[in-house]
Each structure stands twice: as structure tokens, then as C-alpha cells.
MDTraj code that builds the backbone (N, CA, C; nanometers):
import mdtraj as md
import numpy as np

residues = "UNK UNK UNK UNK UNK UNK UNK UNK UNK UNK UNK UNK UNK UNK UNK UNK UNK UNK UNK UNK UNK UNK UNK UNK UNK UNK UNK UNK UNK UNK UNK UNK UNK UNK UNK UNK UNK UNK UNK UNK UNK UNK UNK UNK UNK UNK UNK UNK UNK UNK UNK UNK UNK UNK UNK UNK UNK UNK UNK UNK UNK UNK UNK UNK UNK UNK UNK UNK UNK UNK UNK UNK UNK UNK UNK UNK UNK UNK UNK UNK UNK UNK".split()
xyz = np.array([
    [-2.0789, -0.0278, 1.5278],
    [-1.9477, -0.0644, 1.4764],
    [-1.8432, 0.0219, 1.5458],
    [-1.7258, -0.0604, 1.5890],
    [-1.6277, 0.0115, 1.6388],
    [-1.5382, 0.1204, 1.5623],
    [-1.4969, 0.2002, 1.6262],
    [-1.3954, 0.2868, 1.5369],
    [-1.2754, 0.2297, 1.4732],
    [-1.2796, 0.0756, 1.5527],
    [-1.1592, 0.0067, 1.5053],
    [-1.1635, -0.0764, 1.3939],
    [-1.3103, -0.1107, 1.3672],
    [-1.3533, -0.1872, 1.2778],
    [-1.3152, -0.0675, 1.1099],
    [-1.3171, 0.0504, 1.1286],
    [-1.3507, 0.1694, 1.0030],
    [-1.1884, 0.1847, 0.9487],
    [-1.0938, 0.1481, 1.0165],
    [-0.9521, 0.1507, 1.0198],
    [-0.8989, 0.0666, 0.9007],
    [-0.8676, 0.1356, 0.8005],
    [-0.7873, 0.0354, 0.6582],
    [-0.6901, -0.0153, 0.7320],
    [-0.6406, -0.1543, 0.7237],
    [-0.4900, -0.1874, 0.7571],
    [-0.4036, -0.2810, 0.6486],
    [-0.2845, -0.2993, 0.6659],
    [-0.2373, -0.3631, 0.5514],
    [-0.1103, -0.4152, 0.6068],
    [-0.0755, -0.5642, 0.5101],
    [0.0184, -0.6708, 0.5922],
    [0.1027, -0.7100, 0.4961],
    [0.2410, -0.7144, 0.4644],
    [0.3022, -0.7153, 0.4132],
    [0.3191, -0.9008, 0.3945],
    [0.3148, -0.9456, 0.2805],
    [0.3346, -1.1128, 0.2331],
    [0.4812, -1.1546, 0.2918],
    [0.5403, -1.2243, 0.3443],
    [0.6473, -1.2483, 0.3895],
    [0.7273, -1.2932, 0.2854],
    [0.7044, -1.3520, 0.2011],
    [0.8024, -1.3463, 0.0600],
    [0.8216, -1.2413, -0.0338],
    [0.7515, -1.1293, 0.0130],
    [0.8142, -1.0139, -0.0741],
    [0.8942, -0.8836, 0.0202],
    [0.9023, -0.9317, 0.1566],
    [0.9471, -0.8692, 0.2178],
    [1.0821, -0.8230, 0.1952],
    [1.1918, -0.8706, 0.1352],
    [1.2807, -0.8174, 0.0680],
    [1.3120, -0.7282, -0.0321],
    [1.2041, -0.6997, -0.0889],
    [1.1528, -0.5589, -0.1761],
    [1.1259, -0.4723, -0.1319],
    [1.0669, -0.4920, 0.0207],
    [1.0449, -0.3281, 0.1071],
    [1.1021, -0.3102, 0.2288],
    [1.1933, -0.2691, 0.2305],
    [1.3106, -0.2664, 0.3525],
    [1.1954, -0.1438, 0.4395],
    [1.2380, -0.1604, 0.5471],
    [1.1601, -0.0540, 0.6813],
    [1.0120, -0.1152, 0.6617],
    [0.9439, -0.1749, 0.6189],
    [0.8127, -0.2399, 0.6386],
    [0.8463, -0.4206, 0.6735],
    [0.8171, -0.3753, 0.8289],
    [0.7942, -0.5343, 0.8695],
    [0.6669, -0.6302, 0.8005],
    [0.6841, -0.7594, 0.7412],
    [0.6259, -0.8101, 0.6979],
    [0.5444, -0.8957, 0.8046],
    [0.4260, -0.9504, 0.7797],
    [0.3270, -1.0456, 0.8405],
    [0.2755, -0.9319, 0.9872],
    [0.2957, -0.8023, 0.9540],
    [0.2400, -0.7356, 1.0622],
    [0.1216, -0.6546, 1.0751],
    [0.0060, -0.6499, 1.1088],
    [-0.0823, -0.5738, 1.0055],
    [-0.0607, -0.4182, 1.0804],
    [-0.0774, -0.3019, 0.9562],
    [-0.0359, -0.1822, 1.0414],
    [-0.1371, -0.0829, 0.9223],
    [-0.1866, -0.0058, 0.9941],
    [-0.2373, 0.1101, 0.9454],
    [-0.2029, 0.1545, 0.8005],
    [-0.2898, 0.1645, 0.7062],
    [-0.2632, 0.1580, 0.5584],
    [-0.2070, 0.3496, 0.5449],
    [-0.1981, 0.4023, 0.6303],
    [-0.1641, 0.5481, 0.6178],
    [-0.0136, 0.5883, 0.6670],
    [0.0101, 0.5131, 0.7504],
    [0.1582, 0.4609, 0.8181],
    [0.2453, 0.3815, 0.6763],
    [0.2130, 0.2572, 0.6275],
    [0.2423, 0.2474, 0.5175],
    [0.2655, 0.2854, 0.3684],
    [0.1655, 0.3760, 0.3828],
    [0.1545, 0.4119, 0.2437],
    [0.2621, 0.5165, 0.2549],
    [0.3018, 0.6400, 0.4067],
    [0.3994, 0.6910, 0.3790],
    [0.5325, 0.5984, 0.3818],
    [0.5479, 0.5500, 0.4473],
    [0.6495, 0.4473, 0.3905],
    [0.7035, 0.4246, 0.2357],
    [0.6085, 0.3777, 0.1528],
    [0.6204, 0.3345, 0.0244],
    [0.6281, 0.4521, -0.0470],
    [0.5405, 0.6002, 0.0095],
    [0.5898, 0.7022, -0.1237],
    [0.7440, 0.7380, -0.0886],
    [0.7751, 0.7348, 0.0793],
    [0.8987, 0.8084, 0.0874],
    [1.0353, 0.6468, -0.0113],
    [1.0010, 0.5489, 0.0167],
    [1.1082, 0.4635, -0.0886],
    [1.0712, 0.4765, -0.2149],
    [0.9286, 0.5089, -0.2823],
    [0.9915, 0.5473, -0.4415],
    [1.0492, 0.6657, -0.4588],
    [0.9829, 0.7849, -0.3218],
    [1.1260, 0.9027, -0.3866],
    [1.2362, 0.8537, -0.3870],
    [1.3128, 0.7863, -0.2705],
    [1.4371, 0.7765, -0.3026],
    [1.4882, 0.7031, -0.4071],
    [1.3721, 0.6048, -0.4409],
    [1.4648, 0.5207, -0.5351],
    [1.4543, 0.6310, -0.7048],
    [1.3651, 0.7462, -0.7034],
    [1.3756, 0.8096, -0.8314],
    [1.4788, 0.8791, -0.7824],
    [1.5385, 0.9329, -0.6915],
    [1.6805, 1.0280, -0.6448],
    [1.7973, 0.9241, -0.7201],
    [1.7600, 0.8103, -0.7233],
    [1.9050, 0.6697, -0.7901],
    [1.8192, 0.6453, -0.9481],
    [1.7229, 0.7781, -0.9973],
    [1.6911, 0.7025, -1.1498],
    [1.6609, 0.5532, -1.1444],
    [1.5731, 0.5444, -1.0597],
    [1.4980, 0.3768, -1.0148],
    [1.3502, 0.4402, -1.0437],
    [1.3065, 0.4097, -1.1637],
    [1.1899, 0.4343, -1.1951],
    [1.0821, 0.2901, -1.1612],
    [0.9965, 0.2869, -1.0568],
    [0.9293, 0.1761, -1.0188],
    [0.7714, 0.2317, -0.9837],
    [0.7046, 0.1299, -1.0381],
    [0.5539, 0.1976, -0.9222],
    [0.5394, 0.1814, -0.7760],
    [0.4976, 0.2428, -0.6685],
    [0.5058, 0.2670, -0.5452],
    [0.4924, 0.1667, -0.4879],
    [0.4063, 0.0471, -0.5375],
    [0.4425, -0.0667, -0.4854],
    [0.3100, -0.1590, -0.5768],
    [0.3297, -0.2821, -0.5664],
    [0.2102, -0.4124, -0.6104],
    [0.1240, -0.4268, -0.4802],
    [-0.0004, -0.4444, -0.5405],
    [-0.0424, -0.4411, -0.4304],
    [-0.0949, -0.6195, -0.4347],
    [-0.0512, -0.7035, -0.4780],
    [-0.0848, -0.8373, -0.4809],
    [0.0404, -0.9188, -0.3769],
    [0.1695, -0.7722, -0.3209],
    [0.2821, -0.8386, -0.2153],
    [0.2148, -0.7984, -0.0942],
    [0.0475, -0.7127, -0.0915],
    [0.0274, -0.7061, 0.0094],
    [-0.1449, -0.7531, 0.0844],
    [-0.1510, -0.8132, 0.1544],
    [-0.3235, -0.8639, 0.2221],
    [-0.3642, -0.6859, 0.2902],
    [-0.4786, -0.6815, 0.2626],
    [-0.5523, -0.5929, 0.2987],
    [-0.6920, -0.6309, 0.4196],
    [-0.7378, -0.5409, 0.4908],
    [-0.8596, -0.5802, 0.5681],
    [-0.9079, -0.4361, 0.6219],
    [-1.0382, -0.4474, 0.6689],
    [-1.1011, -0.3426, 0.7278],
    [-1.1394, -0.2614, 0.6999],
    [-1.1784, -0.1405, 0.7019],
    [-1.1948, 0.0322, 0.6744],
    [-1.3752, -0.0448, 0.6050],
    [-1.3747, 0.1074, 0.5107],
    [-1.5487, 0.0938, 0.4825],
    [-1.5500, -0.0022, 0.4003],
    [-1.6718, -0.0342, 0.3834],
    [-1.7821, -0.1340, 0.3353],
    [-1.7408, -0.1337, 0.1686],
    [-1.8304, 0.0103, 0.1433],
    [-1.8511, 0.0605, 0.0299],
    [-1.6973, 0.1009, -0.0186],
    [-1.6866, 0.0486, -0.2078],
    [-1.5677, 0.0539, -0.2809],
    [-1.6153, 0.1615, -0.3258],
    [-1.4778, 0.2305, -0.3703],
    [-1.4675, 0.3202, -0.4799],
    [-1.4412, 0.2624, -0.5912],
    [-1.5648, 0.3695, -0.7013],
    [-1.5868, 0.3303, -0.8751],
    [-1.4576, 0.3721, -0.9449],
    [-1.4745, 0.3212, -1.0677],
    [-1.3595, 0.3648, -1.1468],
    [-1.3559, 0.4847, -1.1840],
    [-1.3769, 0.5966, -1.1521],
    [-1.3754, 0.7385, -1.1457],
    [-1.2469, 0.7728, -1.0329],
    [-1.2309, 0.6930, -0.9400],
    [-1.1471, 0.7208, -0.8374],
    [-1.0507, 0.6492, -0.8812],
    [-0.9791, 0.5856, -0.9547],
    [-0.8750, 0.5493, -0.9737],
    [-0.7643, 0.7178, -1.0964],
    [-0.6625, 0.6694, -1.0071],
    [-0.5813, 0.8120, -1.0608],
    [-0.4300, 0.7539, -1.1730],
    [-0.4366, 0.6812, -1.1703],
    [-0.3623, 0.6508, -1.2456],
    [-0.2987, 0.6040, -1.4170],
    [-0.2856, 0.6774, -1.4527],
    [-0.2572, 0.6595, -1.6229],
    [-0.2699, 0.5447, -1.6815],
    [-0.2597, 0.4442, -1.6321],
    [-0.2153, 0.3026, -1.6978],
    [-0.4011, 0.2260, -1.6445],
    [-0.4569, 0.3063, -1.5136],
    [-0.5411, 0.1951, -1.5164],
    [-0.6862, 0.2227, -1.6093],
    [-0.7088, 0.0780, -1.5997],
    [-0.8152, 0.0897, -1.6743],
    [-0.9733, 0.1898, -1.6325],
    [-1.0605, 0.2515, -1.6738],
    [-1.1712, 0.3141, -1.6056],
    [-1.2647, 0.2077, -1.6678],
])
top = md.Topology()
chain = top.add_chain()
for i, resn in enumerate(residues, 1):
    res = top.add_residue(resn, chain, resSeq=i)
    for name in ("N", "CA", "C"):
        top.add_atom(name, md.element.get_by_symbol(name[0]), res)
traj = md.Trajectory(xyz[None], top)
């Protein structure tokens, strides 16, 4: 398997592309490139008291990286379910 095949990437839905300004939509790009993207727009939007989650992830298609998922032990977030 290629090194290119192990690579998370992620593509922004072209109808929600107006919710994330600086992320070109229908492009697929490195899920680590993105993801700083999305934490640096919810800081700013908490700097304007814009309380939002970092993003849905149903505005975005996913592909690639490993095989094997992470269990519900790895989820970090308050609201989700374990």
C-alpha cells in the first residue's frame, strides 16, 4: 500500500460551501490542512461570541487514511454518545 493510500482527506459539499469561507469546496485536501482551518474559524467566530461546533461533518465527504475505526472511547466530546 502506498503512502498515499494511508493519507485522511476531506472535500467540502458544494452547497455548504458558504458556511466555510477559506475552504474551497469539491476539492479533496488533506484532513490536517483542514481541520486547521476549521479550529482557526471557530476561534474567531468565539472572539464575535459566535458559539458554534467546529464544523458538521455530514457538509463534508471523507476518504482514505487507515482501515481500522476508532471505538467509542476515542470520541472526546461531551454531547457524544459512548
Amino acid at each position: 500500500m502506498s503512502n498515499a493510500a494511508n493519507v485522511r482527506e476531506v472535500r467540502l459539499k458544494p452547497e455548504y460551501a458558504a458556511e466555510y469561507p477559506g475552504i474551497e469546496a469539491g476539492r479533496w485536501m488533506p484532513v490536517p490542512e483542514v481541520a486547521q482551518k476549521l479550529v482557526e474559524r471557530t476561534h474567531a467566530r468565539r472572539r464575535l461570541s459566535l458559539y458554534t461546533r467546529t464544523f458538521d461533518p455530514t457538509h463534508f465527504e471523507f476518504r482514505g487514511g487507515p482501515v481500522t475505526r476508532r471505538g467509542p472511547a476515542a470520541r472526546t466530546r461531551s454531547t457524544d454518545v459512548r
